[in-house]
N, C-alpha and C positions, 0 to 999 in steps of 0.2 A: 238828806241834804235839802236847805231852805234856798228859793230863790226869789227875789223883787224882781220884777218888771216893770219898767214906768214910761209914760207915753204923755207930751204937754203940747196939746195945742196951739201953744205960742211958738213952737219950734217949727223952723219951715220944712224941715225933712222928718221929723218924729210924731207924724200925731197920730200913729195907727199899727198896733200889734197883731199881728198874725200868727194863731198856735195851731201845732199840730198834735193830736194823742197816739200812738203809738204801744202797742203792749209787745215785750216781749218775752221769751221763758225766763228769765229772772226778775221781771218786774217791769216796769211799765216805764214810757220815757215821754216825756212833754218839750217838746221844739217849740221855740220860739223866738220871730223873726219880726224884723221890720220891711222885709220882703216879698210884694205880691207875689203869688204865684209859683213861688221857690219848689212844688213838685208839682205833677198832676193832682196829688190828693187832696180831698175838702177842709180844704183850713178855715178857722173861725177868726172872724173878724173881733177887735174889740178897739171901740174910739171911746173918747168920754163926749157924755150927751153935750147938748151947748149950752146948757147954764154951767158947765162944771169946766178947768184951767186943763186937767189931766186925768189919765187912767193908773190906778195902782193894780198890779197883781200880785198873789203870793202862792208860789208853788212849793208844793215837798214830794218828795218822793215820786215825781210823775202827777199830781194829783193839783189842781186847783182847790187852795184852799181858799183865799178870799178877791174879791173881784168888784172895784171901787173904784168911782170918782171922788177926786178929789180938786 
């Protein structure tokens, strides 16, 4: 299963993704919020830098495969 995720700095409540990694006995699972702090555990920040409008991501299977401003 393929997932986008997109984040645009021009949006006044959207410019910051928040993921969690998670392994469990069938495979691995990738949470992903626009939610600080949504558990105690270490979640990863991602904004896009400030030359760039947005952040793209692209997950499969639990796994980050690409991770881009656009």
């Amino acid at each position: 299963m393929e997932m986008f995720a997109h984040v645009d700095r021009t949006h006044p409540n959207n410019k910051v993704l928040y993921i969690l990694r998670r392994g469990k006995e069938d495979g691995l699972a990738l949470l992903v919020t626009m939610v600080p702090n949504l558990t105690p555990e270490n979640w990863v920040r991602f904004s896009p830098t400030r030359r760039h409008r947005g952040k793209l991501l692209m997950i499969s299977d639990g796994e980050l495969l690409y991770n881009g401003d656009i």
